[in-house]
Backbone as numpy.savetxt, mean C-alpha at the origin, in Angstrom:
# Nx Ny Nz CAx CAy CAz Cx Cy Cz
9.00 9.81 12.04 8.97 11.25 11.88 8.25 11.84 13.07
8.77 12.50 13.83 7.98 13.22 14.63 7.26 14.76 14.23
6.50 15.17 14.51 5.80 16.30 13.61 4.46 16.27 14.77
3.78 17.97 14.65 2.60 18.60 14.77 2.14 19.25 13.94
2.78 18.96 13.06 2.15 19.64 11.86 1.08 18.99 11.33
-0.29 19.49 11.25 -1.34 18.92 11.18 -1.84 18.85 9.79
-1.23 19.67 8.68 -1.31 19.32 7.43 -0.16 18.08 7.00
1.31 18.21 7.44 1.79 17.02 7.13 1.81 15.30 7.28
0.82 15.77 8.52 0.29 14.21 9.34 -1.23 14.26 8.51
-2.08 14.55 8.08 -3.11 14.67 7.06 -2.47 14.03 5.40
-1.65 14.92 4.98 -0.72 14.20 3.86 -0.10 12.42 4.18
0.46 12.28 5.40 0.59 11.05 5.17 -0.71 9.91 5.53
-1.12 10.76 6.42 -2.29 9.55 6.34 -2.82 9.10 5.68
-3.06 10.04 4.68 -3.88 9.51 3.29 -2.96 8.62 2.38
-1.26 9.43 2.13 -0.57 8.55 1.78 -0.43 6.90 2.18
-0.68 6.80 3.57 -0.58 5.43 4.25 -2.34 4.85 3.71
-3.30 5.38 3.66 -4.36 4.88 3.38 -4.47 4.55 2.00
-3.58 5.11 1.09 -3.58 5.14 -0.75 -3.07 3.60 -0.23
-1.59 3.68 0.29 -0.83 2.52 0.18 -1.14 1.27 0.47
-2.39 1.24 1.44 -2.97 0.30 2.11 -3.39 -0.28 1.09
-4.49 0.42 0.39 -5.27 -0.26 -0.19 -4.81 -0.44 -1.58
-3.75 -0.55 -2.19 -2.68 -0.68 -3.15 -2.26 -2.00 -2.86
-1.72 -2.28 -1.48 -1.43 -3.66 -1.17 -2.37 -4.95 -1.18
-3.47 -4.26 -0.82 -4.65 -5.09 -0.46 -4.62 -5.54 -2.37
-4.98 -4.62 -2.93 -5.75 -5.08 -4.34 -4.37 -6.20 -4.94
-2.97 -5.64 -4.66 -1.95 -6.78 -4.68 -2.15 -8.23 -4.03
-2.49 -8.28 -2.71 -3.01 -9.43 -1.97 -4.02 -10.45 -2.45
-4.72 -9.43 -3.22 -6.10 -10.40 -3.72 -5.24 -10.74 -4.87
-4.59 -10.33 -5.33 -3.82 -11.01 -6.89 -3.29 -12.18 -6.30
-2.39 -12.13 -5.36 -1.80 -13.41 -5.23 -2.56 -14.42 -4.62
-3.19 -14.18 -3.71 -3.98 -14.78 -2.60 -5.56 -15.53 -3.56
-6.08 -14.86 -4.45 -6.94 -15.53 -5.05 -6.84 -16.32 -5.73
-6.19 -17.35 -6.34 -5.71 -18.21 -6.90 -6.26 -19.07 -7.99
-7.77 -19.62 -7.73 -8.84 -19.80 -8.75 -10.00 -18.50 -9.38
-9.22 -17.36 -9.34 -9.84 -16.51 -10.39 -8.82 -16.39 -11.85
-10.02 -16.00 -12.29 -9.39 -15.51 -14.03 -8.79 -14.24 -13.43
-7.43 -13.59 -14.23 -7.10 -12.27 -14.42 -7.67 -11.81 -15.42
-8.56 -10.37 -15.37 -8.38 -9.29 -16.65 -7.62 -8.50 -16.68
-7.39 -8.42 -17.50 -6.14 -7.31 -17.53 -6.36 -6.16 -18.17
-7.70 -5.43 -18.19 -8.33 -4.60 -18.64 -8.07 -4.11 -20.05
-8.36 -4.74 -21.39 -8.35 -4.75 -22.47 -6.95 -5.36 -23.23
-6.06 -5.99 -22.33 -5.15 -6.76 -22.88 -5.54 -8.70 -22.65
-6.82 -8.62 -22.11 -6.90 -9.66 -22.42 -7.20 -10.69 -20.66
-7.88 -11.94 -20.58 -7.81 -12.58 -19.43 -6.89 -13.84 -19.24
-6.74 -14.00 -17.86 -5.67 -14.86 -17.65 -6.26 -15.86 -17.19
-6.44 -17.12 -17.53 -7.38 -18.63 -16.64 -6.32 -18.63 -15.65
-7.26 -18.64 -14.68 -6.63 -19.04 -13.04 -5.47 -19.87 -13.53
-5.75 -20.80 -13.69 -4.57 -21.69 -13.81 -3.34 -21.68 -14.84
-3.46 -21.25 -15.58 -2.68 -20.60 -16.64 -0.97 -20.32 -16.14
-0.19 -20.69 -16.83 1.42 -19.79 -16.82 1.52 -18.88 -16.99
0.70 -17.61 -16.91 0.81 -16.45 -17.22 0.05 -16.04 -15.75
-0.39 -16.62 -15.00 -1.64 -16.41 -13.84 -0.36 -16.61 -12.67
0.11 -17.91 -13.37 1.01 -18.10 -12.29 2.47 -16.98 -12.00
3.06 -16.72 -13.00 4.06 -15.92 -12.94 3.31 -14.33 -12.66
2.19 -14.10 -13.03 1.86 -12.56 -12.26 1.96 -12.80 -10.90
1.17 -13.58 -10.47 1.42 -13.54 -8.73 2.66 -13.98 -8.42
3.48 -14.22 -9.03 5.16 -14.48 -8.11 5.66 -13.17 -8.50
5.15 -12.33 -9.54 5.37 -10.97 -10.24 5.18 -10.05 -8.84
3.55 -10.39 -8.62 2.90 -9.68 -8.01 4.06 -9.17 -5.92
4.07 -10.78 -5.89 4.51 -10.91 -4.75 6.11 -10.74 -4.44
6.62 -10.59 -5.44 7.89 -10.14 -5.14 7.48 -8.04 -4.86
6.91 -7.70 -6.00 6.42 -6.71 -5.89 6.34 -6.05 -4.41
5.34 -7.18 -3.57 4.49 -6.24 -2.49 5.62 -6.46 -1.49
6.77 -7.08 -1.79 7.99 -7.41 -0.80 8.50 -6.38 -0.93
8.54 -5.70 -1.79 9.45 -4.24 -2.04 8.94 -3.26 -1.16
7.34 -3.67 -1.29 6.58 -1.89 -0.90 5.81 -2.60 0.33
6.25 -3.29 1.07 5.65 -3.62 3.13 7.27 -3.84 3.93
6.69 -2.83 4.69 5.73 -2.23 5.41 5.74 -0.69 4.87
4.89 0.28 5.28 4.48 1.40 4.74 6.29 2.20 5.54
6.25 3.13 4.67 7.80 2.98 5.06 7.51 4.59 6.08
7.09 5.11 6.56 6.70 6.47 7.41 5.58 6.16 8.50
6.44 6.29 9.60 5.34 6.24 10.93 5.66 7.91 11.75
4.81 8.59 12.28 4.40 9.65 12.49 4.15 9.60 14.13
4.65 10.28 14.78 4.95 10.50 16.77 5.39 11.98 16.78
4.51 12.09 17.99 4.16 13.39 18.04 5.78 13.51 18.91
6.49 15.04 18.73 7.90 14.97 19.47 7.67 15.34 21.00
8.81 15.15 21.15 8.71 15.22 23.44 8.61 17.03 23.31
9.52 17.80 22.58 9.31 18.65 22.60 8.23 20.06 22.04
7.57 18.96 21.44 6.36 19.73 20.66 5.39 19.39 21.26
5.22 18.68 22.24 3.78 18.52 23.09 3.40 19.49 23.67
3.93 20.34 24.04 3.85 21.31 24.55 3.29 22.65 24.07
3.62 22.61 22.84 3.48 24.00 21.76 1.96 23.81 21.44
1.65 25.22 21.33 0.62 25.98 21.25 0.41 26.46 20.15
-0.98 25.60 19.34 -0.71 26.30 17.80 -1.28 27.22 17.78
-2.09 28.14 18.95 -2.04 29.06 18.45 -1.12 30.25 18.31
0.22 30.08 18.38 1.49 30.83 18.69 1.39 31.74 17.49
């Protein structure tokens, strides 16, 4: 997307920073491997468990859907120029 729009590049950044750290807390699901899951009042999962195991293949098909962040932001050839205070 190219843009100077300084509220819409503010909106995604944060969007890209939500998303980041959405992936990350996904990463530690799969990537930690000898922790228990809680599953915040439904109950915990022993690391090793068939239910531990199929969340993280859950998990990781998941974060295959949503990487890479799908909006990158460049300023245009023709808007370098412009003057916000117009």
């Amino acid at each position: 997307m190219n843009t100077n729009d300084s509220q819409v590049i503010e909106i995604i950044q944060q969007l890209a920073e939500w998303h980041k750290k959405r992936v990350e807390n996904v990463r530690l699901i799969i990537d930690t491997v000898d922790a228990e899951i809680n599953l915040d009042g439904l109950g915990i999962l022993a690391a090793d468990s068939e239910q531990a195991k199929w969340l993280r293949i859950g998990a990781h098909v998941a974060l295959d859907q949503f990487e890479p962040f799908p909006v990158t932001i460049s300023q245009s050839a023709d808007d370098e120029d412009c003057d916000d205070d117009e």
